[in-house]
C-alpha positions as CSV (number, residue, x, y, z in Angstrom):
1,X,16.5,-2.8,31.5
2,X,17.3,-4.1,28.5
3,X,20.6,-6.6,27.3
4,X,23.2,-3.9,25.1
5,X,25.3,-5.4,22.6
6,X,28.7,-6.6,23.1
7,X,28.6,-6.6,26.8
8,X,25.4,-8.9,26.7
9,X,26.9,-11.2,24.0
10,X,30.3,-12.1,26.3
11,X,28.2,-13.3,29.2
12,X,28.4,-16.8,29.5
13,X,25.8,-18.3,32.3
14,X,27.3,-20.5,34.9
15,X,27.2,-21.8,38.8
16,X,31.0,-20.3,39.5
17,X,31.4,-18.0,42.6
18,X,32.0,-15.2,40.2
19,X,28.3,-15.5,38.9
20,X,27.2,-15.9,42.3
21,X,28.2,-12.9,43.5
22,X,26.3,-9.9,43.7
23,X,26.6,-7.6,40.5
24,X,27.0,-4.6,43.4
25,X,29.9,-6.4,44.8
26,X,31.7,-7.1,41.6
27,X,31.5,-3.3,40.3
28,X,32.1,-2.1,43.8
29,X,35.4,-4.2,44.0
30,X,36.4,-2.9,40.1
31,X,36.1,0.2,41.3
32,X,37.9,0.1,44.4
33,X,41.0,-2.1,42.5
34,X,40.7,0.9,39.7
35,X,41.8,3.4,42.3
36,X,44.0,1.4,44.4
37,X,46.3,0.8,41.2
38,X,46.1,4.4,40.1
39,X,46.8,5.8,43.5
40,X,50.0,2.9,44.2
41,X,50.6,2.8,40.6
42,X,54.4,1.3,40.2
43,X,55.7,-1.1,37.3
44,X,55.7,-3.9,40.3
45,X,52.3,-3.6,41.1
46,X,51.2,-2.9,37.9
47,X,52.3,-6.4,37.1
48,X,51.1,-8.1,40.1
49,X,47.3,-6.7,38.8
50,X,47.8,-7.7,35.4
51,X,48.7,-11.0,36.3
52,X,46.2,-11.7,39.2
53,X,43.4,-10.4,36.6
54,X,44.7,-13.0,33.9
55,X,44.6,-15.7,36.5
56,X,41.2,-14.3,37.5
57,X,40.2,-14.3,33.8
58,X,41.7,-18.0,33.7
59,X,39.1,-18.8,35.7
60,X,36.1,-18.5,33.3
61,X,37.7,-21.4,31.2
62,X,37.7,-19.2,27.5
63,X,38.1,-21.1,24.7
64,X,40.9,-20.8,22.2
65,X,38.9,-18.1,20.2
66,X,37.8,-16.5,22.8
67,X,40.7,-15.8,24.5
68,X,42.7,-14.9,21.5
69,X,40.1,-12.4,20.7
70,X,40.2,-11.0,24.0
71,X,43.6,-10.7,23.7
72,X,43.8,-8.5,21.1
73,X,41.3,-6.2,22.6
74,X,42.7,-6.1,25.7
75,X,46.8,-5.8,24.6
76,X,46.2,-3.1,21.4
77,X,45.2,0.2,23.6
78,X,47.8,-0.7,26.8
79,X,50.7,-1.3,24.4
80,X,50.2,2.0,22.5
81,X,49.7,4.1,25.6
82,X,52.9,2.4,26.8
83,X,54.8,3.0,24.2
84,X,54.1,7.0,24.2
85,X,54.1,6.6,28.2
86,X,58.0,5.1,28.0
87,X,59.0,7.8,24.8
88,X,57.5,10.6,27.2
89,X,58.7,9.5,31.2
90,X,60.5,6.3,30.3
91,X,60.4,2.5,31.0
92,X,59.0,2.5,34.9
93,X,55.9,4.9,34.0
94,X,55.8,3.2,30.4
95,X,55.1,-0.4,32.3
96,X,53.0,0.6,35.3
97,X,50.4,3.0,33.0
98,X,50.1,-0.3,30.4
99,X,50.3,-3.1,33.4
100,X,47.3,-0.7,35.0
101,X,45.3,-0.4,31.8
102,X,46.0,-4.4,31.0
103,X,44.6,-5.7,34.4
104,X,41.8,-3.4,34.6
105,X,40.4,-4.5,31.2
106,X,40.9,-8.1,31.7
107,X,38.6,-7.1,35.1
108,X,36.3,-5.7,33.3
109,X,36.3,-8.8,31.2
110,X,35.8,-11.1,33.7
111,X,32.8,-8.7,35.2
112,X,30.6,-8.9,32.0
113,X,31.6,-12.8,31.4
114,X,30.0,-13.3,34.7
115,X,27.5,-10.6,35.3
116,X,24.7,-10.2,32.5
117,X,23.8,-6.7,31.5
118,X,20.0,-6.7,32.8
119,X,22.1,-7.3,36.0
120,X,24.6,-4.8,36.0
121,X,22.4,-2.0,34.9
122,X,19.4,-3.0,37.1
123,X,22.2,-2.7,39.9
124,X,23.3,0.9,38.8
125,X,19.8,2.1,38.8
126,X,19.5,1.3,42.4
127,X,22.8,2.5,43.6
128,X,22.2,5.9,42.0
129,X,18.2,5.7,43.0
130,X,19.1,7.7,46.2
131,X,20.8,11.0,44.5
132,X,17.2,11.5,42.5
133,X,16.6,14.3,44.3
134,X,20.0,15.8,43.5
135,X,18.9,16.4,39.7
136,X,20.6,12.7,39.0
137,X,18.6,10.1,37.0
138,X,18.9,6.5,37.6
139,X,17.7,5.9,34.0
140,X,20.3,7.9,33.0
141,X,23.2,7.0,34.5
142,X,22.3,3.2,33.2
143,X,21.9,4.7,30.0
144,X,25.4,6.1,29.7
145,X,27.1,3.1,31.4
146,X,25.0,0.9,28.8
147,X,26.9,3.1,25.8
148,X,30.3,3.0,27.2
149,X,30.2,-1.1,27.8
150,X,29.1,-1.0,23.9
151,X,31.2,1.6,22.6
152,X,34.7,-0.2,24.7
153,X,35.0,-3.4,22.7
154,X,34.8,-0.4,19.6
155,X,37.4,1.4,20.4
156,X,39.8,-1.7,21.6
157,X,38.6,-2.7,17.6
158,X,39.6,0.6,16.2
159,X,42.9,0.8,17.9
160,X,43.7,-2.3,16.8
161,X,43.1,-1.4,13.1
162,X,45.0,1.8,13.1
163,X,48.1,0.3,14.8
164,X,47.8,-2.2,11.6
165,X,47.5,0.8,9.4
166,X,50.5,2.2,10.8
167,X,52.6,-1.4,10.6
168,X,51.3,-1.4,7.0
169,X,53.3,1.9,6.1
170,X,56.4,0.9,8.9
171,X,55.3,3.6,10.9
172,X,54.6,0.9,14.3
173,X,57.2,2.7,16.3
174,X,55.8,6.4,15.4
175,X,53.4,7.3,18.2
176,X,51.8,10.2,16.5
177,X,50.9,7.9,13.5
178,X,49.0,5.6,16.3
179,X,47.8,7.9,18.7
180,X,46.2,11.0,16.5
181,X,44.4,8.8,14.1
182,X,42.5,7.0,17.3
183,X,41.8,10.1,19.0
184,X,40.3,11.3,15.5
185,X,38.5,7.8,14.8
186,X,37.0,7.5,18.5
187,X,35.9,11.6,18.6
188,X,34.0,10.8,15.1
189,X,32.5,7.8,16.3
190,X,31.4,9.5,19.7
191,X,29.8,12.1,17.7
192,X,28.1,10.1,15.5
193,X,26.4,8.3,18.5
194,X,25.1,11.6,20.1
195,X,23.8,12.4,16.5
196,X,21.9,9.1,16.3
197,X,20.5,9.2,20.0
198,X,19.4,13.0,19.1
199,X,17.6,12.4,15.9
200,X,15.7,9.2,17.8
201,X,14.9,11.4,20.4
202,X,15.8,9.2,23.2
203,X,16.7,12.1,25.2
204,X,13.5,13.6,26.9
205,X,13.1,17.0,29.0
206,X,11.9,16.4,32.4
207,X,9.5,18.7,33.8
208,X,11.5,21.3,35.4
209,X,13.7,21.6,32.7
210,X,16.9,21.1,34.2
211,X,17.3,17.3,33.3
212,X,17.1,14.9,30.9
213,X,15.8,11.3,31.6
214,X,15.8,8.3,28.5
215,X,12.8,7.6,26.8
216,X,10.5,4.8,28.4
217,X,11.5,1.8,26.0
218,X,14.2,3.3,24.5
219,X,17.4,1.2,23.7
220,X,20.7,2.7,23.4
């Protein structure tokens, strides 16, 4: 496999336990912590999550830069979602959907800090190896996950923007003016991104015609 943009930039090599654990451990424990705070989801654990996560973050010793940038990647997307949680169910729901969404991406974070890319999608490919005979392609799957850890830090970027766009025109506290302008920018952008993998043809038919599997070589 090869390293994908952002994800591969923000690993940083070290000898920590973190980068000694397995890659299959780390994504198995995001996963299982994603569900746990959905399922329990409360503003009291919510907050226990994020801050556990920031400690856990804490941990990879950021620099100034690095943590500020996080920071506004991680903080833009929770606090708008937050903000049309509280104006549709109130305070409680408000802080326990942004609290969730804060300590899962400061997870996430931490995971491709610690875990390089080759080693996360490498990891993938076996895990889903077994379901080949289901129609499911290992390739695939890697392929998708490779897009989504590039297209993340994207839309944490774009959200950012249009919540300046709204404070520009003093519309901060107008939910629509944050909310419908994302949806719009990140829809366009996904587009866009199917239109570019279609006209590299990166997307091959198998055999049987039923489905698709990436081109040898191919980078998303």
């Amino acid at each position: 496999m090869s390293s994908a943009g952002v994800a591969g930039a923000a690993y940083r090599p070290g000898d920590s336990f973190l980068h000694r654990m397995p890659a299959g451990t780390k994504l198995a424990a995001l996963t299982l912590i994603g569900a746990m705070a959905t399922i329990w989801r409360s503003a009291a654990t919510s907050t226990i999550l994020a801050t556990c996560a920031l400690g856990l973050y804490l941990t990879t010793r950021p620099g100034r830069r690095t943590a500020a940038r996080t920071a506004r990647r991680v903080l833009v997307v929770p606090v708008i979602v937050g903000m049309y949680q509280v104006w549709q169910r109130g305070w409680d729901h408000g802080v326990a959907v942004s609290g969730n969404l804060i300590g899962i991406l400061l997870l996430a974070t931490v995971l491709a800090t610690v875990t390089s890319i080759d080693e996360m999608l490498d990891t993938i490919t076996r895990l889903v190896r077994p379901l080949r005979h289901l129609g499911l392609q290992p390739e695939l799957v890697a392929f998708a996950f490779s897009l989504m850890m590039r297209s993340l830090p994207a839309t944490l970027e774009t959200a950012r923007e249009t919540r300046q766009a709204a404070q520009a025109r003093g519309l901060e506290r107008d939910v629509r003016a944050l909310l419908i302008p994302l949806a719009i920018r990140t829809v366009a952008r996904a587009r866009a991104t199917g239109q570019a993998i279609h006209a590299r043809n990166l997307m091959d038919p198998v055999d049987d015609g039923r489905t698709s599997r990436v081109r040898s070589g191919a980078r998303p």
